[in-house]
C-alpha positions as CSV (number, residue, x, y, z in Angstrom):
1,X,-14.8,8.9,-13.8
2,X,-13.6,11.1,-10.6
3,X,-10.9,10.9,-8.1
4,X,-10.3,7.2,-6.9
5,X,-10.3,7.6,-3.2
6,X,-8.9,4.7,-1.8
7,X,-9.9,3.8,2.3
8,X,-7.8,1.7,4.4
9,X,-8.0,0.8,7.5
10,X,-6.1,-0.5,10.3
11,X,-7.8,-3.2,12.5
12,X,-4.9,-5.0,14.4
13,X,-1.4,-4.7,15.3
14,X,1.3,-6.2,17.4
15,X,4.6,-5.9,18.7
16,X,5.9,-6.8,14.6
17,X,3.1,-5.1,12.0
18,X,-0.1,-4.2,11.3
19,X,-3.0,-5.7,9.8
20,X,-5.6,-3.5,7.7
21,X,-8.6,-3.7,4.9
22,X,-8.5,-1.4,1.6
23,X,-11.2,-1.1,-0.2
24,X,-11.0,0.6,-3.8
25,X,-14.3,1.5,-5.7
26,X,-16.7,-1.2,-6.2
27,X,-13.9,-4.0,-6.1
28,X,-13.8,-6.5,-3.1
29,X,-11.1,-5.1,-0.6
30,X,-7.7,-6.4,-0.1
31,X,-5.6,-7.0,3.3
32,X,-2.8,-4.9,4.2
33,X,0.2,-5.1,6.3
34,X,2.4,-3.1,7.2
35,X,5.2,-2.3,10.3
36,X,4.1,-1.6,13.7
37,X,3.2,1.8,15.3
38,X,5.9,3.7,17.0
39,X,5.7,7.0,18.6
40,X,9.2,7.8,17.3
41,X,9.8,6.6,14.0
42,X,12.6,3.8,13.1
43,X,13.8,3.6,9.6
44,X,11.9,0.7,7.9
45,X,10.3,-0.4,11.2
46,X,7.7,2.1,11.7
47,X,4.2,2.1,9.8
48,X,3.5,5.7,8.7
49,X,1.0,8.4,10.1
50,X,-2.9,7.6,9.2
51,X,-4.0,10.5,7.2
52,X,-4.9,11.4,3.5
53,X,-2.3,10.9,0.8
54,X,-2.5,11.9,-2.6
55,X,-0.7,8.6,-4.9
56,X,1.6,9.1,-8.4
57,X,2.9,6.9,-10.2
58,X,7.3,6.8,-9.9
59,X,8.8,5.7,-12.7
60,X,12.1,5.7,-11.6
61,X,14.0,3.3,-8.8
62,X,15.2,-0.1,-8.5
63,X,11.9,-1.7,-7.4
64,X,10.1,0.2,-10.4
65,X,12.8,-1.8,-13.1
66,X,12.5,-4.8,-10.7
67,X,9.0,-4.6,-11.8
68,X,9.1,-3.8,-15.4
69,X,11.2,-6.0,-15.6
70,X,8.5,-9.1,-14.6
71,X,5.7,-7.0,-16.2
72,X,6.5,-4.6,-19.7
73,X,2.9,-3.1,-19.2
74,X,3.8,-1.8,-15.5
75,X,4.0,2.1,-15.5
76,X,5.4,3.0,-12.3
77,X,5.3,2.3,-8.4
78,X,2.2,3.5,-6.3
79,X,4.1,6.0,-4.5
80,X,2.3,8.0,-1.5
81,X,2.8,11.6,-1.2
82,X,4.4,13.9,1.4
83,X,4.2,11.6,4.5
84,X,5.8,13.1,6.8
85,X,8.8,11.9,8.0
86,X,9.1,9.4,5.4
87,X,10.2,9.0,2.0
88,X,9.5,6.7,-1.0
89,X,6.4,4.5,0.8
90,X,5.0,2.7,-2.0
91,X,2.0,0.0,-2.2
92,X,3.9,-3.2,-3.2
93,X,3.8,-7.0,-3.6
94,X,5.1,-8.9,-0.3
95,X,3.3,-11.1,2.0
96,X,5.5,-10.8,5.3
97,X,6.4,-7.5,7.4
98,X,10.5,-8.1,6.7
99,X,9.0,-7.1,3.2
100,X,7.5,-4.0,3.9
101,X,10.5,-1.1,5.2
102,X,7.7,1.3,5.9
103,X,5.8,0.6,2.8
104,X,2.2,-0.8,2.6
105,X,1.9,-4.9,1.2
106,X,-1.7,-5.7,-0.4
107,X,-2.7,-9.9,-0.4
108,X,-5.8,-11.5,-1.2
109,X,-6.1,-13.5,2.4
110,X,-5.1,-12.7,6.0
111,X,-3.3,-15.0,8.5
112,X,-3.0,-14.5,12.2
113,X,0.4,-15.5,12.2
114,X,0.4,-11.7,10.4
115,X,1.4,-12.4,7.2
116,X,-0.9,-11.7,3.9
117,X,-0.9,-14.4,1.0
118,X,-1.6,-14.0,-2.3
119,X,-0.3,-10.3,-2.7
120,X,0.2,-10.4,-6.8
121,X,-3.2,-11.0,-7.2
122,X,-4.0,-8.3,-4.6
123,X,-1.7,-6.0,-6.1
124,X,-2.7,-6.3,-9.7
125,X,-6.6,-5.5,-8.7
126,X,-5.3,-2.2,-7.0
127,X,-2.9,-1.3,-9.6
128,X,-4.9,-1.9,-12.6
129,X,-7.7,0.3,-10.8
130,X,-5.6,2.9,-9.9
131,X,-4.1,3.1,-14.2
132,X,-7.5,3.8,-14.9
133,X,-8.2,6.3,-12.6
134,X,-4.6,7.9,-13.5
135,X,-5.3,7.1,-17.4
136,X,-8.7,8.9,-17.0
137,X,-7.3,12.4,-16.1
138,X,-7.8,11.6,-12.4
139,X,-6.0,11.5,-9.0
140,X,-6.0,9.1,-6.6
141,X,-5.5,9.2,-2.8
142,X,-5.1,6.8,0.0
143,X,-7.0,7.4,3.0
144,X,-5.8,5.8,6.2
145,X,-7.5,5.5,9.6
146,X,-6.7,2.9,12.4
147,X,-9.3,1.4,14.6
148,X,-7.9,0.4,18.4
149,X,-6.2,-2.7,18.3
């Protein structure tokens, strides 16, 4: 096995958060959603810069116990790397934007109403393919591009 790169993409957004698509290997993709743009950032109300991120796991934090804690087999939080201006982004379960504080939410379906639904399910598909990809000596990135709203 190689690197896991993992592409998401942006593909609408309003005043409140941002709708996207991530697609991981040869899995079918998952929604996203996340805060809205900004041009200055706003603590846990600003979606972070599209780029390439590399992803570790972080097994340390009250979300990571919060976790464990529903899950003994969980190993850590997806945790992005070096985003700049930002610090502990995570992919995480949630299916509104109240839920995100900067971070990215993963769910099975999409509403308009921009909300996600079914975002364990989501999650578990990304996380399980990502503890291979760690478990197999390999890195894993994040790859995020925005198409115009």
């Amino acid at each position: 096995m190689s690197d896991l790169i993992i592409e998401m993409n942006r593909f609408y957004h309003d005043d409140n958060a941002t709708q996207g698509i991530m697609k991981f290997g040869d899995h079918s993709p998952v929604y996203t959603l996340e805060d809205e743009p900004r041009e200055v950032k706003v603590m846990n109300e600003t979606r972070i810069p599209r780029g390439r991120y590399e992803i570790k796991l972080r097994d340390a934090g009250g979300m990571n116990e919060r976790y464990k804690a529903k899950d003994p087999s969980h190993k850590g939080m997806l945790h992005l790397q070096d985003v700049p201006n930002f610090e502990w982004i995570y992919i995480h379960k949630g299916n509104h934007e109240y839920q995100t504080s900067g971070c990215i939410l993963v769910g099975e379906g999409a509403s308009s109403t921009m909300t996600i639904s079914r975002s364990t399910e989501a999650y578990n598909r990304v996380y399980a393919k990502c503890l291979e990809a760690f478990e197999g000596g390999n890195k894993v990135y994040i790859l995020i591009s925005d198409e115009p709203k």
